[in-house]
N, C-alpha and C positions, 0 to 999 in steps of 0.2 A: 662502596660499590653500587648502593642505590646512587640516583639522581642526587648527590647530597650534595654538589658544584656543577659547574658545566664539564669539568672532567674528573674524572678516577684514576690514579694511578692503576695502569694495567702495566704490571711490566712482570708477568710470572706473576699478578698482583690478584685481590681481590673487588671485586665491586662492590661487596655490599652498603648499606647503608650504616654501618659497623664496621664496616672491613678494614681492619687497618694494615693490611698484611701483602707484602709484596713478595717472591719468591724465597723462603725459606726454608730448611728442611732440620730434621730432626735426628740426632743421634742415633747411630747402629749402635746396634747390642750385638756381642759377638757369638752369633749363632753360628756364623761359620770362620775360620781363620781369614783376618785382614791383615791385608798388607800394609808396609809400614805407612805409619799416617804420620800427617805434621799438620800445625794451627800456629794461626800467627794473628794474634788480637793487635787491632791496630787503634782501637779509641783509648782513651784515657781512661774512661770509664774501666774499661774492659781491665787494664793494666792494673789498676787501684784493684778492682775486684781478684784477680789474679794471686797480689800480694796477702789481699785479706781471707784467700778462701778457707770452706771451714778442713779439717783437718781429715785426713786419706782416711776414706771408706763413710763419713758421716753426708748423710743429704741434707745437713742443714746448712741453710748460711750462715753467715756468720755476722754478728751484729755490727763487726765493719763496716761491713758491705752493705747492710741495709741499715741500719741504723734501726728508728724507734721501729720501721715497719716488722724488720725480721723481730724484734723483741714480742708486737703485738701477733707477730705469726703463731707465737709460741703459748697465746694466752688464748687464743680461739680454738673454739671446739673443733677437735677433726672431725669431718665431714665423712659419717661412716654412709660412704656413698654405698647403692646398691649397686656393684662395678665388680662384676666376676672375670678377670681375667682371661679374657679370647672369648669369651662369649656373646652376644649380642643376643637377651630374648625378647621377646616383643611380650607389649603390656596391651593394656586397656588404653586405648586411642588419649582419652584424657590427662594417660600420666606421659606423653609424650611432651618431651623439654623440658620436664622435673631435675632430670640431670643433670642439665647444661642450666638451668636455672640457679643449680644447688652450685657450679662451679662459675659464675658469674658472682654469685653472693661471697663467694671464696676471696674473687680478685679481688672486690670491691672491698670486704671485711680487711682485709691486708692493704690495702692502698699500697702497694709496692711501687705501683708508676703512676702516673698521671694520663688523663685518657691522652686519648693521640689525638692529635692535632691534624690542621691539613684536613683538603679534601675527602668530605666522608667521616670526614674524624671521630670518634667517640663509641667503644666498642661498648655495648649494653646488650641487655635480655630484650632490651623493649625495642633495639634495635635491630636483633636477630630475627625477633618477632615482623617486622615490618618488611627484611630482607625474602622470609617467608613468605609472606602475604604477595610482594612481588612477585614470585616463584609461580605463588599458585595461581595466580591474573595470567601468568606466559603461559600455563598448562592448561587453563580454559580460553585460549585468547579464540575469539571465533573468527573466522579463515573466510577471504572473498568478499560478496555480498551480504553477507550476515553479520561481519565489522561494523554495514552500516560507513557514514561517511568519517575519511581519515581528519584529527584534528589541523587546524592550517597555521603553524607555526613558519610557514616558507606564503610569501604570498609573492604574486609575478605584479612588476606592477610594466606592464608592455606598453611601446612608445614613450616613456617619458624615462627621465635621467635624475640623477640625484643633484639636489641643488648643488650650485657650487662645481665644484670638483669633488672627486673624493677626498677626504684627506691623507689615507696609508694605500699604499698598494697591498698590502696583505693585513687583516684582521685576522689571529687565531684564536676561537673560540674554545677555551680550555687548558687553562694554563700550567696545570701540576705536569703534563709530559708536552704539551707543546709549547712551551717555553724555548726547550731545544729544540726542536725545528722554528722557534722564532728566531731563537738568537744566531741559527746559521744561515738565515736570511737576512736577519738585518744586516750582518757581519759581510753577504756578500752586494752589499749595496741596495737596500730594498729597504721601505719604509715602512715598518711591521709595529702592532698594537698587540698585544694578548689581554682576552676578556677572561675574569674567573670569576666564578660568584661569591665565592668566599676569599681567605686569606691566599695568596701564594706562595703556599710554604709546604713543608716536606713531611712526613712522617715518620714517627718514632720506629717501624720495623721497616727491617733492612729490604734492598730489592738483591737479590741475588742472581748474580749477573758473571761472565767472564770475558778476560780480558780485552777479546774482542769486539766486545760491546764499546767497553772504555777505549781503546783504540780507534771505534768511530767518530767517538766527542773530539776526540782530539783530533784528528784528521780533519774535522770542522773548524776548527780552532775558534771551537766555543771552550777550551781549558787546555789548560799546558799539560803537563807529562808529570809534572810536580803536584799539580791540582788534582790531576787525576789520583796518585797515589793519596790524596790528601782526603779523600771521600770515600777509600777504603776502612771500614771498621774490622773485617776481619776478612785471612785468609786460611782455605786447609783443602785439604787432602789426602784420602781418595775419594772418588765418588764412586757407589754402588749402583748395581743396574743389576737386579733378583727375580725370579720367580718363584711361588711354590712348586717346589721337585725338579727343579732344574738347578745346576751351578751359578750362581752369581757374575756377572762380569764388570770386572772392576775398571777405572778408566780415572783420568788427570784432569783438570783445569777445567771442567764444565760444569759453568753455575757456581762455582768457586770461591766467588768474593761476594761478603759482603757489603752493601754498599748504604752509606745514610743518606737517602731522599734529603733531611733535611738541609745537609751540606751543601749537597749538587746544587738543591734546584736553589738556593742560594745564593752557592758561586754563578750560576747561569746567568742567574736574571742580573746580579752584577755586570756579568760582562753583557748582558743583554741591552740594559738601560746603560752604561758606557759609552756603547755603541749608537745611540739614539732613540733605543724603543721604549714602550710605550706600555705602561703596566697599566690596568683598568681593574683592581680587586673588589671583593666586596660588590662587585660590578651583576644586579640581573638583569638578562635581555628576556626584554619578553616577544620579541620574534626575528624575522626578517624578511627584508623584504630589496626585493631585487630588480634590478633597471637596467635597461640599455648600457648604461655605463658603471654601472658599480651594484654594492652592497648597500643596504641601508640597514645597521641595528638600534631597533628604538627600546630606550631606556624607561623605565618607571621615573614619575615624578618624586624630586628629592625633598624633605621640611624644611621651609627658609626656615631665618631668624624668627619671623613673626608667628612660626605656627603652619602658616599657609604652604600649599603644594607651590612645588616651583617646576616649570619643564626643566628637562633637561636634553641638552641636545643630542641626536643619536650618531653613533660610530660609524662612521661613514668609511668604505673601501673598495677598490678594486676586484679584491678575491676575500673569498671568504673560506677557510678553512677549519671543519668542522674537527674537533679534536677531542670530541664529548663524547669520547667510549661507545660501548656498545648500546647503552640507553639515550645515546643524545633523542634531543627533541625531533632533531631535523630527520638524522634515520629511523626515527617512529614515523613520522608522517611518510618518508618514504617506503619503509616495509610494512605501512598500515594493509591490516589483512591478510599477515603473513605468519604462519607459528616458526620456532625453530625447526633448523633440520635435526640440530643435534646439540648435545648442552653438557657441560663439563660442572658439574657442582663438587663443591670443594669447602672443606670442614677445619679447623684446625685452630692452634694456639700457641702462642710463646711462652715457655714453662719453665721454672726456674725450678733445680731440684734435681737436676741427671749429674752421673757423677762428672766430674770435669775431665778424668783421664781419662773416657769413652769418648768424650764428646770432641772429636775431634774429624770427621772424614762425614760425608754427609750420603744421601739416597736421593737420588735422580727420579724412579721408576721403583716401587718394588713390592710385592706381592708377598703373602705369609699363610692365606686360605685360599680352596677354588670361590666358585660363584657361590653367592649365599644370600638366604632373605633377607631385605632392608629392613627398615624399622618400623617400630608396631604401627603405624598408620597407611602401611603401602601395600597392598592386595599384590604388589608385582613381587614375586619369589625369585628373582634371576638376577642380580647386579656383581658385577667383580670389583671391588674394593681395592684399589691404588693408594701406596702411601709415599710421600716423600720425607724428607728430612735434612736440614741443616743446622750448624752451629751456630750462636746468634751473637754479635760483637758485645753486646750488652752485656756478658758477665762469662767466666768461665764456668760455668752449671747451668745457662741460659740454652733453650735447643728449640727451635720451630716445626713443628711436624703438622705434617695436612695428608687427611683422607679423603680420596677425590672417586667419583667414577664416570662413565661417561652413561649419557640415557637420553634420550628423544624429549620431547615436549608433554607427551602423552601424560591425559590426566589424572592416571593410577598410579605415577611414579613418587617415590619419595619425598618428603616433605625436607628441610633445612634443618627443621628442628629433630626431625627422627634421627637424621645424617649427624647432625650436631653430637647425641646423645651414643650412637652407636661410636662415633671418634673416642668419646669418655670410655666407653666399654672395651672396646680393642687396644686404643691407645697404650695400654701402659704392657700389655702382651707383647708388642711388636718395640717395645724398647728395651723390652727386661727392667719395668720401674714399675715401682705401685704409688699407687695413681694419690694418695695421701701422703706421698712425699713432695711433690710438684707442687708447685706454686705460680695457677695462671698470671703474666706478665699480658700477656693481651689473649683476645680471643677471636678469631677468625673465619667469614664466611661470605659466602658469594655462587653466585653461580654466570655462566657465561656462554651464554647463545651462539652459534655459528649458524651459516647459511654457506645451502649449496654452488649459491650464484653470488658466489663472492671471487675478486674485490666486487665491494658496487657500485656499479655505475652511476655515476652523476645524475641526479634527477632536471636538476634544474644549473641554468647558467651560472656562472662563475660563483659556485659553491663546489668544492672537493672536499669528500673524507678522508682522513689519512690515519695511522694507525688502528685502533680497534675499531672508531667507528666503521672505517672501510671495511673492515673483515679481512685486512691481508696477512691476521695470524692465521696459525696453520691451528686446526680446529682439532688436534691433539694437543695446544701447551694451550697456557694462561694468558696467552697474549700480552701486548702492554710495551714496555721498555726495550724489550731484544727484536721485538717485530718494528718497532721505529727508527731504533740505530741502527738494524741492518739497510732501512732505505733511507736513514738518514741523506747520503752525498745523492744519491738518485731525485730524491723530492726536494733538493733544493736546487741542482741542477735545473729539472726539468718545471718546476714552476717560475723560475728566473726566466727561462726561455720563451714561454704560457705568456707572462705579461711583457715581454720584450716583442713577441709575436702580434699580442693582441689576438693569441687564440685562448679564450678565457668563455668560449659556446662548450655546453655539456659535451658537445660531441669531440672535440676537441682533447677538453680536459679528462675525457674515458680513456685518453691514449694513456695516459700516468696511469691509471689504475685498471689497466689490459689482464687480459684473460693469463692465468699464470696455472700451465699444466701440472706442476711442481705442489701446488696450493690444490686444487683441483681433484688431485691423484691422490693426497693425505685422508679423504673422504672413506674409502673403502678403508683403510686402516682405522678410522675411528668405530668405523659399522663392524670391524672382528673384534675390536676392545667392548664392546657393547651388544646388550641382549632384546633382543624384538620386545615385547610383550606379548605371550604367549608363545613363548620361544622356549623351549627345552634341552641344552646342548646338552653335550657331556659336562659337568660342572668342571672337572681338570680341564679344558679346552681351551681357555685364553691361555693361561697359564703357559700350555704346551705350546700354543701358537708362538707367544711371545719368547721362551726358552728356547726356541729354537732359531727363532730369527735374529736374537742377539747372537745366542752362540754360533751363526753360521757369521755374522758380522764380524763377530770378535778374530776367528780363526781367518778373514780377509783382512783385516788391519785398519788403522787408523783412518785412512785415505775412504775405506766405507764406515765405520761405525759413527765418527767425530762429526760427520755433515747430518747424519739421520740425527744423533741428536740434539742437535742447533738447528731441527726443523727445519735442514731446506734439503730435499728429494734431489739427487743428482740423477741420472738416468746410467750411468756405469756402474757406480755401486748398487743402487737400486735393482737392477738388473743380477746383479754379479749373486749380491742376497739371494736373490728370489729363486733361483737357479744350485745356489746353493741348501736353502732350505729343502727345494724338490730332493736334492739328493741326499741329504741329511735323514731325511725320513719320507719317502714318497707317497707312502701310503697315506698318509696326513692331509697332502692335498683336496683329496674330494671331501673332507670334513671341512675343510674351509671355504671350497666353495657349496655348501650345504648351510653353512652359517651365514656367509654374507648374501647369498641369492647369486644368481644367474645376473639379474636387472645391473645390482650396482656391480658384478665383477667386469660387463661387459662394458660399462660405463669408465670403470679405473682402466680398464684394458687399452679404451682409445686416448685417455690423459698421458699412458704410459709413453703409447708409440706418437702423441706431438711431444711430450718430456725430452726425445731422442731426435725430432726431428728440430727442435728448436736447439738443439744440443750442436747438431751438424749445423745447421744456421750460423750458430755463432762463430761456430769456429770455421766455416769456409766463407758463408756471405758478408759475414759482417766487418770483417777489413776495408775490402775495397767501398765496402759503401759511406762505412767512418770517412773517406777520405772526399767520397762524391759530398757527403752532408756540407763540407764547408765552404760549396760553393754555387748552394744553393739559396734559396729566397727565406729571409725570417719563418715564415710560417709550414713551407715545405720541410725547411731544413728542421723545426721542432717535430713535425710530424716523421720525420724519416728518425730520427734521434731517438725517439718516444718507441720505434719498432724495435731499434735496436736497443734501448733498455730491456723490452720487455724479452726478448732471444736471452739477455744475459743472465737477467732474475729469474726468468720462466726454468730458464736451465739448472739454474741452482749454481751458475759459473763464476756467479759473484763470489762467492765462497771462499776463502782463504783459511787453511789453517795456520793459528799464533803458533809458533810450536816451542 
């Protein structure tokens, strides 16, 4: 999730420079009665370990299953961590990461797996460390004039053209997730290259994803229906949505499956280069640069035979399509001078060692203390603690759990390593396991910038960002895989039409990535998940917030709960909630507008009422105009196309429930 490619798998994923970790979640412990669950492991792996597990009630594996590593599990010293159960206390600044150091040496001692592969690859202490260091560069980044001038990784070069012609109409920069938006352009007649800097290949943990997601690949006919089932490693249910002191609410097929990176993006790029594109791995640019007619990426010189440098010639395109996550190059120079609005950092690990008959139904959301101090290095006293959980294809005892919160840029806030060590501390409370029975299989971390003026707008000509670097996740999830397959059919559509138009001018290309009320509105929800600095609530206060807004969701039904959580804001149910929470507990209200301010409620307030009026858009203006579009001029007709996109996505209309 550092800069370790030109892209990160972001799909529910992690960035870090370690991060191998794509949406996974971790076993419930039956704190409260679940309803009936079912798991359905779908890799081979999975199946083998199945047959070989160790025997009802023991947390060992079984030398099956692992072979010499579980035997050397058994000969290394237990790790009599300092790890009290729900506790979290804060040390002397310096023994901060001692923890997470001591369960790094764990993984590594056991060699259970092999580091991960794929972009970013390689899960380390020294790489947590660096992911760190990142962190703390964004929480002193200085703002404005004091940035001082942005690096120039985009240069304009005006009046002149690339030699030649271009050769692809589309370059995408970033190939671990834009691969699929490559391959659904090449596939609809377009002549597409993707650049990556390293290998293009998949990762060992799973992206956990539902079926909806896979339903959009397919719809692309970037994979058949066969292939799709073919990428699933495992499937279960139910999925949990909790707070502290409130009922639980339970819910189907969200986040569901999980899926192996390495497969997909495998199959993809098969059907990719099939189709006639054009892989570039191992591939670094060291900038770009932009002309009248096209892209220009120039390459480093490569070693002939002889020793000597050799040019190499640069990748030359039409469009250039930035796919480099939230740290690309190109959105550095463009948000040079700019801190986060708000940032989701996120802690976790694939553990092997939970009993297998638990492990079956996963956590979406779910909470087990109020607000509580972070970790011994953070002066800030106030963060609420999010955990999620899934089962992991890799083994039946395997379980991925991540402790996430949300918090501003601010330079007092939590450090990755404190966050790291407090997940070790909590972790095995919120499972019902102690923590010397587990056995890290990976370990996972990242954190994930959002902006309030997102998507964002095109800086320069025919360059567009598209998933995370754009910013068109919603700045409560993890971004990544589900925020690109939902605009999967939208950004291939509408960039076929872009260079059919020949409107490929920033201003133009702003019409893709248009202002979305929907996206916009999720802001005040992330500022009630999140504590100011020097902010004091009630500590029960999210807590309540959140218990009451599922359970006013839950008792409306499916048709509202299921869209809130596949992050896209509808403006009926949203409405129908908010309306119902006031009644559910009214006195509540002025506590939350006490929490979030006056400034951002009046700000969500006017997102709310275009949410409703792009709502009525779609469904009254936008027929008759679909029909005026097709007989209009190439470039009108994208432009009118591009408004009615944005009515439909802005609304949240696109929206289908699988059911």
């Amino acid at each position: 999730m550092i800069l370790a490619g030109h892209n990160l798998p972001q799909t529910r994923t992690f960035w870090g420079h370690a991060s191998d970790c794509l949406r996974s979640r971790a076993m419930m412990r039956a704190i409260t009665p679940s309803p009936p669950s079912q798991v359905t492991c779908r890799s081979a792996l999975g199946a083998r370990l199945v047959a070989a597990r160790a025997p009802k009630g023991s947390l060992r594996p079984s030398s099956g299953a692992h072979g010499d590593a579980g035997a050397e599990r058994t000969r290394i010293d237990r790790f009599r961590l300092q790890a009290t159960a729900g506790t979290a206390t804060r040390g002397a600044p310096q023994d901060v990461g001692q923890l997470s150091r001591q369960m790094f040496e764990r993984m590594n001692a056991a060699a259970a797996t092999s580091q991960a592969g794929g972009a970013g690859g390689g899960t380390t202490f020294e790489a947590l460390q660096g992911a760190d260091k990142m962190w703390e560069r964004v929480r002193n980044t200085k703002v404005g004039e004091e940035a001082g001038p942005a690096p120039e990784f985009v240069r304009e070069q005006r009046g002149t053209s690339v030699p030649g012609r271009p050769e692809y109409d589309v370059v995408v920069a970033g190939g671990t997730l834009g691969v699929f938006l490559a391959a659904a352009l090449q596939l609809a007649g377009l002549k597409v290259a993707v650049v990556e800097r390293g290998p293009l290949r998949g990762r060992a943990q799973e992206w956990n994803i539902s079926r909806k997601e896979i339903a959009e690949l397919v719809s692309a006919g970037i994979m058949t229906k066969d292939e799709a089932e073919e990428i699933i490693s495992i499937e279960f249910n139910p999925i949990r949505c909790g707070f502290h002191g409130s009922d639980p609410v339970w819910v189907r097929d969200v986040l569901n499956l999980g899926v192996s990176p390495v497969t997909a993006i495998q199959l993809v790029r098969e059907r990719f280069e099939a189709a006639g594109g054009k892989v570039f791995e191992n591939t670094a640019i060291t900038g770009v640069e932009v002309y009248d007619n096209g892209v220009s990426l120039p390459r480093p010189p490569s070693e002939g035979s002889s020793g000597s440098s050799e040019a190499v010639a640069p990748i030359t395109a039409r469009l250039l399509l930035d796919c480099m996550g939230h740290f690309s190059p190109v959105v550095r120079q463009a948000r040079w001078g700019t801190k986060p609005d708000g940032v989701c950092c996120v802690v976790g690990a694939c553990n092997r060692g939970h009993p297998a008959g638990g492990n079956t139904s996963g956590d979406l959301i779910y909470t087990d203390q109020p607000l509580r101090p972070t970790g011994a290095d953070a002066p800030v006293d106030a963060v609420q603690y999010f955990w999620e959980a899934f089962p992991a294809g890799s083994g039946p005892e395997d379980r991925t759990t991540y402790l996430f919160t949300y918090v501003d840029a601010d330079q007092r806030r939590p450090s990755l390593l404190a966050l790291m060590d407090d997940y070790w501390r909590l972790m095995p409370s919120y499972q019902g396991v102690e923590l010397d029975d587990l056995q890290p299989q990976r370990i996972l971390f990242g954190f994930f910038p959002t902006f309030r003026d997102s998507p964002l707008k095109p800086r320069w000509n025919r360059i567009l960002q598209v998933g995370d670097a754009s910013g068109i996740q919603s700045p409560l999830s993890f971004g990544g895989f589900g925020a690109l397959t939902r605009h999967l059919p939208r950004l291939t559509t509408a960039i076929n039409e872009a260079l059919a138009a020949d409107a490929l001018d920033r201003g133009s290309l702003a019409a893709i990535n248009s202002y979305s009320p929907g996206l916009s509105g999720a802001w005040m929800l992330q500022r009630a998940m999140s504590v100011k600095v020097g902010q004091q609530p009630d500590p029960a206060f999210i807590n309540t917030l959140l218990g009451t807004n599922f359970g006013a969701m839950e008792k409306l039904g499916p048709s509202v709960l299921y869209p809130f959580l596949q992050d896209v804001p509808q403006f009926g149910p949203l409405a129908a909630t908010m309306f119902g929470q006031m009644a559910s507990d009214p006195l509540f209200v002025p506590q939350i507008l006490k929490h979030v301010g006056p400034g951002p409620f009046v700000d969500w307030f006017v997102h709310f009422v275009a949410l409703g009026v792009y709502t009525v858009l779609h469904w009254v203006a936008a027929p008759p105009l679909k029909l005026l579009a097709g007989r209009l001029p190439p470039r009108q007709q994208y432009g009118l196309r591009r408004q009615l996109d944005s009515w439909r996505y802005g609304s949240g209309l696109d929206y289908t429930r699988e059911e």
